[in-house]
NUBA-284456 format. One record per residue (C-alpha): residue number from 1; z, y, x. Coordinates in Angstrom, 2 decimals, decimal comma. Last residue first. Layout:
BEGIN
{kemar NUM {Z Y X}}
...
END
This chain:
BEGIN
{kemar 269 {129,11 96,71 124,57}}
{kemar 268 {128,92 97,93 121,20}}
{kemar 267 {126,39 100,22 119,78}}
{kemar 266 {126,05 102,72 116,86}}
{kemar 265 {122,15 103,66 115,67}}
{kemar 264 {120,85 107,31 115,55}}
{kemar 263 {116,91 107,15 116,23}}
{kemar 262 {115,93 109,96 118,39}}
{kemar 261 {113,58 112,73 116,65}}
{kemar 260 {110,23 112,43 117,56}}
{kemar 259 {108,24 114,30 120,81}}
{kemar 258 {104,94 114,72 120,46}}
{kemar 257 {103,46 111,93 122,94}}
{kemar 256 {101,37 112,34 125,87}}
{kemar 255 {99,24 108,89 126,63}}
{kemar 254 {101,24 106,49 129,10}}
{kemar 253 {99,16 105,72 131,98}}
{kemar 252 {97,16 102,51 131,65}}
{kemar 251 {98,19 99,09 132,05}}
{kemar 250 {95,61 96,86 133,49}}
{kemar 249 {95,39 93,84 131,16}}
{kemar 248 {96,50 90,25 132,43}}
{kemar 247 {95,07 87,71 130,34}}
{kemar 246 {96,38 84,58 128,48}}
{kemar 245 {94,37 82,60 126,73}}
{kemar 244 {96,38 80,60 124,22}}
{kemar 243 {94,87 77,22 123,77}}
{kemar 242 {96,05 75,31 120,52}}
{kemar 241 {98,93 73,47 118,66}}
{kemar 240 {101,14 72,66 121,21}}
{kemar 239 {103,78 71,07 120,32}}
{kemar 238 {107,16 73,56 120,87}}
{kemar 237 {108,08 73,83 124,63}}
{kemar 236 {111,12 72,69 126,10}}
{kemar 235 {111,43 73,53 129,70}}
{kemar 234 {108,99 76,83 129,17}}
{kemar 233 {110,65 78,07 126,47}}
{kemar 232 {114,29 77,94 128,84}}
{kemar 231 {112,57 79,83 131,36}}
{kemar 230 {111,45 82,66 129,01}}
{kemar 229 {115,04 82,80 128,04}}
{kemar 228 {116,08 83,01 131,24}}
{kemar 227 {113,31 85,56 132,21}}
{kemar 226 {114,61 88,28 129,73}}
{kemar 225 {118,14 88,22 130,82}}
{kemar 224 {116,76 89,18 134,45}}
{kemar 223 {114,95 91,55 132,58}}
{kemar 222 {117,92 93,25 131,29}}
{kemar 221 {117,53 96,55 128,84}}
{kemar 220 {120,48 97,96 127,61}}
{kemar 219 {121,27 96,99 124,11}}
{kemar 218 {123,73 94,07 124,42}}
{kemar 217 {125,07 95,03 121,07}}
{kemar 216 {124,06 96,79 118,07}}
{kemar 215 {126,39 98,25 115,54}}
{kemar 214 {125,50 97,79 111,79}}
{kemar 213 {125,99 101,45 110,33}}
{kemar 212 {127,31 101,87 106,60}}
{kemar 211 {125,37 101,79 104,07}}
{kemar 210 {125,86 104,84 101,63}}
{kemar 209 {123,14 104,32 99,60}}
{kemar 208 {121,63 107,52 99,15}}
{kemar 207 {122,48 108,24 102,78}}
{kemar 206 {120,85 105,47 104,19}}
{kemar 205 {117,87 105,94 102,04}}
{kemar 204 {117,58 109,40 103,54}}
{kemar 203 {117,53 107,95 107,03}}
{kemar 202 {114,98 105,74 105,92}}
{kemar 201 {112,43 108,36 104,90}}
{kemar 200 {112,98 111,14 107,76}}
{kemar 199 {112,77 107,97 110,41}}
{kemar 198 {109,61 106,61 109,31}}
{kemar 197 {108,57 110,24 108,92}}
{kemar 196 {109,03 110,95 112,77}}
{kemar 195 {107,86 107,65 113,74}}
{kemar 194 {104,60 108,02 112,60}}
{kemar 193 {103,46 106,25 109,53}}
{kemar 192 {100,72 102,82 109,18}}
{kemar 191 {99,93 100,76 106,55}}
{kemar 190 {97,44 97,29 105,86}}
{kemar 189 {98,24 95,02 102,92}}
{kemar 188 {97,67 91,88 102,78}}
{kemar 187 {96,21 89,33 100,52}}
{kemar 186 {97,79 86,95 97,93}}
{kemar 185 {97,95 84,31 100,71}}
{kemar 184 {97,09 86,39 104,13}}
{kemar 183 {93,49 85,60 105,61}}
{kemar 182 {92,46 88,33 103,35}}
{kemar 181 {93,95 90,89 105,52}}
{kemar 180 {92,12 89,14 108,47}}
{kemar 179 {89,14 89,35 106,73}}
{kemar 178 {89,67 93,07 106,23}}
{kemar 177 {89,71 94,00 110,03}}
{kemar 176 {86,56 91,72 110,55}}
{kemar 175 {84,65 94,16 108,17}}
{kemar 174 {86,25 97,42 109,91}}
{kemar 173 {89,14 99,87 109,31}}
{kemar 172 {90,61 98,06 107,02}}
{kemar 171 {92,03 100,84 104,86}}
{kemar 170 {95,48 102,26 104,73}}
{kemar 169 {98,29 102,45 102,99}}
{kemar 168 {101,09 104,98 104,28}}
{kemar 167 {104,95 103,84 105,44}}
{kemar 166 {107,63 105,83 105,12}}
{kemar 165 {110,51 104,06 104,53}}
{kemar 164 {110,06 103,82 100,35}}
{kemar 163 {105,96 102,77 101,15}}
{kemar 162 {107,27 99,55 103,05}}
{kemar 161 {109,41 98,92 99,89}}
{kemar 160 {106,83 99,53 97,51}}
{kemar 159 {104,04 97,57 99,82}}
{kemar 158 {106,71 94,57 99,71}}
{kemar 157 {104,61 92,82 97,27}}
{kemar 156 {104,42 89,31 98,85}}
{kemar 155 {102,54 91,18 102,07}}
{kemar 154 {102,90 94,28 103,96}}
{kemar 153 {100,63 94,58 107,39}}
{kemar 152 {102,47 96,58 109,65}}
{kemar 151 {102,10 99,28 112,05}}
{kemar 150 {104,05 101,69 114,12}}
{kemar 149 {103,47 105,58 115,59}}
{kemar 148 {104,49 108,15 118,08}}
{kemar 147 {104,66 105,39 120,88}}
{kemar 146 {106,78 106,10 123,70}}
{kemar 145 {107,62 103,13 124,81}}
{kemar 144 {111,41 103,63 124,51}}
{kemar 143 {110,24 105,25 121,07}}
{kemar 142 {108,85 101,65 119,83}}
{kemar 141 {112,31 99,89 120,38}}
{kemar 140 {114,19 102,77 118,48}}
{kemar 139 {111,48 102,54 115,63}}
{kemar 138 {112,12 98,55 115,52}}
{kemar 137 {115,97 99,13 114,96}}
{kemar 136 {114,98 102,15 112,59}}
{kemar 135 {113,41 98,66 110,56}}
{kemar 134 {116,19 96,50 111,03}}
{kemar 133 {118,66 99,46 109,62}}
{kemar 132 {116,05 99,90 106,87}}
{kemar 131 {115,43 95,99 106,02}}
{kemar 130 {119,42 95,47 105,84}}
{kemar 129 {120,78 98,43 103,86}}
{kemar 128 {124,30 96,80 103,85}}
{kemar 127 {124,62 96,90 100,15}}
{kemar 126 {125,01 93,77 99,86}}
{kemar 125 {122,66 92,66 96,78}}
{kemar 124 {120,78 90,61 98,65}}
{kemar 123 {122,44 89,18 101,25}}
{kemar 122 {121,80 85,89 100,37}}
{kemar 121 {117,87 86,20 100,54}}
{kemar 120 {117,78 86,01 104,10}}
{kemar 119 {116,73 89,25 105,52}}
{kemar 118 {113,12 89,21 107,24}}
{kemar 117 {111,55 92,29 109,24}}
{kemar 116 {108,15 90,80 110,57}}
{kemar 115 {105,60 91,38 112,84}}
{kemar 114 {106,12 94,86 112,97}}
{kemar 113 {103,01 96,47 115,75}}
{kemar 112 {103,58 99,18 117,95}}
{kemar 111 {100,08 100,88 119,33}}
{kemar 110 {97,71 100,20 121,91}}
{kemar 109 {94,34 101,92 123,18}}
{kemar 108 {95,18 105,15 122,42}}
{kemar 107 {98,86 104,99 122,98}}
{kemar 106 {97,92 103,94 126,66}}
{kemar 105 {100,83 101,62 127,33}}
{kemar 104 {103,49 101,69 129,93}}
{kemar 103 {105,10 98,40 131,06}}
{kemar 102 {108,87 97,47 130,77}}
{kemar 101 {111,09 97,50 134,24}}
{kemar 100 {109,95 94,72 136,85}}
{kemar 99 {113,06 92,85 138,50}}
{kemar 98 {111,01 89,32 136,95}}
{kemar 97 {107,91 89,58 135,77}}
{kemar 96 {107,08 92,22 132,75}}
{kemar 95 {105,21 90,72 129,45}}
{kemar 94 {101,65 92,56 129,51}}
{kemar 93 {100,80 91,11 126,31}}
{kemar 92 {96,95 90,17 125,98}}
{kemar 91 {98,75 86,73 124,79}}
{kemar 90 {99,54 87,58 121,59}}
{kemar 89 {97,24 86,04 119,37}}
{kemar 88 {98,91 83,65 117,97}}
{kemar 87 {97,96 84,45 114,46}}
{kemar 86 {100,01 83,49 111,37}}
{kemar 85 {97,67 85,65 109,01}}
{kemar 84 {95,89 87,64 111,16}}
{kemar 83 {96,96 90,83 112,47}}
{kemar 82 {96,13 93,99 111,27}}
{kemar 81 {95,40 95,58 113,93}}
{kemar 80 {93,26 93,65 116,33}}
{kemar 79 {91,40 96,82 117,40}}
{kemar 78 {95,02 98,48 117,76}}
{kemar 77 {96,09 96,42 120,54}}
{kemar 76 {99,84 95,35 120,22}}
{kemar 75 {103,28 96,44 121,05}}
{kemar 74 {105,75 94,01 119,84}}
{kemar 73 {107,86 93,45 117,06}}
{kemar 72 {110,22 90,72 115,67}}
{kemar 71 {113,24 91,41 113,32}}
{kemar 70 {115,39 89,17 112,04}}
{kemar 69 {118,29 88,29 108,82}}
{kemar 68 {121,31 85,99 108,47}}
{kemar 67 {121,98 84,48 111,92}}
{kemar 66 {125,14 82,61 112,09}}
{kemar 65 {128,47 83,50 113,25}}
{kemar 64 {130,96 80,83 111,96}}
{kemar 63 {134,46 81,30 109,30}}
{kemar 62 {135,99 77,80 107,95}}
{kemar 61 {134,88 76,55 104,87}}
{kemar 60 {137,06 76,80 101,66}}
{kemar 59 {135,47 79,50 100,36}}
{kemar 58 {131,77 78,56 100,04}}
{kemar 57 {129,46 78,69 103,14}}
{kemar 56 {131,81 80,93 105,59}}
{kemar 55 {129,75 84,13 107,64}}
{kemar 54 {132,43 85,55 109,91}}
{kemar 53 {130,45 86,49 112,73}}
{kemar 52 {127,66 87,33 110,36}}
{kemar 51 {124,36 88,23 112,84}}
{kemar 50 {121,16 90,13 112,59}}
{kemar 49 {118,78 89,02 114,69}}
{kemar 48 {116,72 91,14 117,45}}
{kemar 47 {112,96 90,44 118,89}}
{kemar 46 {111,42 93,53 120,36}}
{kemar 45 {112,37 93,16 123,77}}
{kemar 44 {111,87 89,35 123,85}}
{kemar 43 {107,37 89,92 123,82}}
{kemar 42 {106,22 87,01 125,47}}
{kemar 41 {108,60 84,57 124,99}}
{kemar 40 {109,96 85,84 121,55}}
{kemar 39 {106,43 86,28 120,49}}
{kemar 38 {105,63 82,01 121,07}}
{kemar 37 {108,77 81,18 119,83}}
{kemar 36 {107,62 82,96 116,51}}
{kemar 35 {104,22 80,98 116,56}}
{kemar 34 {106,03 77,70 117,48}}
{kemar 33 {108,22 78,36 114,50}}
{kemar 32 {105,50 78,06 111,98}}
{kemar 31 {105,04 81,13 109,75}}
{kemar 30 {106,09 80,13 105,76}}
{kemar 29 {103,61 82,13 103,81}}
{kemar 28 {102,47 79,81 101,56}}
{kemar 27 {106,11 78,37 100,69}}
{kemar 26 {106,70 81,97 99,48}}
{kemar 25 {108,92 83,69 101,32}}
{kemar 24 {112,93 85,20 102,00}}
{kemar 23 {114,94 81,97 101,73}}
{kemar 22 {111,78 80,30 104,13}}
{kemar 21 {112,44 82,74 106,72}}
{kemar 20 {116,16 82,95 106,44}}
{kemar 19 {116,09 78,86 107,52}}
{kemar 18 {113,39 79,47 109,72}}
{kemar 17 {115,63 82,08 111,87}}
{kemar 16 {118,85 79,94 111,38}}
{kemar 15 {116,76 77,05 113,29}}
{kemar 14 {115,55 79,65 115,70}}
{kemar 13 {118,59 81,17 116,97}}
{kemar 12 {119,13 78,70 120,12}}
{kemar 11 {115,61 80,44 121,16}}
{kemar 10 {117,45 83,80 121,54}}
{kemar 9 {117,31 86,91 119,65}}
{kemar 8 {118,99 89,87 120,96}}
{kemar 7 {122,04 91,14 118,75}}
{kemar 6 {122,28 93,26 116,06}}
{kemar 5 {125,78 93,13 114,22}}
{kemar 4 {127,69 92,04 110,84}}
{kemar 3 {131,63 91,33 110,10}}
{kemar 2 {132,52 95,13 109,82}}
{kemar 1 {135,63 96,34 111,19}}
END
């Protein structure tokens, strides 16, 4: 049985979260954890962390869980795609209230945006296909939405890999658009695919490499869930480090879709 699943990120998570973020960047592009806590409580749908529940520190320790890679996504408006470099702009999120299911988006308006899809640089090497199974994670998230599409803004060279799952280049589409590409050290790099070929591409890496499938548990939407963590953000808030307007968008109907192929991933309960 393996050792490794997906489960829902919680704010307890964060100090293993910064410790596989700064394995996995450059100094320079260290994120600060109030921005991250700041996504999780808007946005806790589309954060998931890959854990080890038998993860020991040299041979002689004793076996612990810990977190060893993350995912964060979101839906977010496409005239702010890409997003700037550590930006905490997030708050145009229509995050659900409590008993409400997950909001409808106008695909037109809105689209599904990676954040980030970190693996801690120890399991490099693994075999366990860790970026791809976190990234059909985030393609699973964005079809319960219905989007057709995802973003993300590639940066520290990962372009090749981004490019390997399906991902396409593509141009700022305006001057302010490229200024926040610039914003990231070594600049950015702007790309976009629709689900369909995101999933084509990285189900045929799975296959070359053989991986086998990281179940996911606790899958089933609970808002309920959702508002404790929010809760527990709210009694112990990270410094504040400026205002975050917060507005409350009308939701739109959902904008017809072609349908995509249904991301294949094993669960647990």
């Amino acid at each position: 049985m393996s050792t490794y699943h997906f489960e829902p990120m919680k704010l307890s998570h964060m100090p293993e979260i910064m410790e596989a973020l700064r394995s996995a960047y450059k100094p320079e592009l260290y994120e600060e954890q109030h921005v991250l806590e700041k996504i999780l409580s808007l946005w806790p749908r589309g954060c998931w962390v890959l854990v080890n529940s038998e993860y020991k520190s040299d041979s002689n320790a004793s076996p612990r869980s810990k977190v060893v890679a993350y995912l964060m996504c979101h839906p977010f408006k496409k005239e702010d795609c890409p997003a700037e470099n550590n930006s905490t702009k997030h708050g145009e999120l229509p995050t659900p209230k409590a008993g409400q299911p997950l909001p409808s988006f106008d695909s037109k308006t809105w689209t599904y945006y990676v954040h980030d899809v970190c693996v801690h640089k120890e399991l490099r090497g693994s075999n366990l296909g860790t970026g791809v199974q976190l990234f059909l994670l985030a393609v699973r998230l964005a079809q319960e939405l219905q989007f057709p599409d995802m973003y993300l803004t590639a940066v520290q060279g990962a372009e090749s890999f981004w490019s390997r799952v399906g991902m396409k280049q593509m141009k700022a589409q305006d001057e302010a658009a490229q200024k926040r590409l610039d914003s990231y050290p070594g600049g950015g790099v702007f790309m976009k695919a629709p689900l369909d070929e995101i999933i084509s591409s990285c189900e045929g890496m799975m296959t070359k490499l053989k991986c086998p499938r990281i179940p996911v548990k606790n899958w089933e939407y609970s808002n309920e869930e959702k508002q404790v963590e929010k809760a527990k953000a709210v009694e112990s808030p990270a410094p504040a480090k400026e205002e975050i307007q917060v507005e409350k968008p009308v939701v739109q109907e959902t904008a017809a879709v072609q349908p995509v192929p249904v991301v294949q991933i094993a669960a647990t309960s």
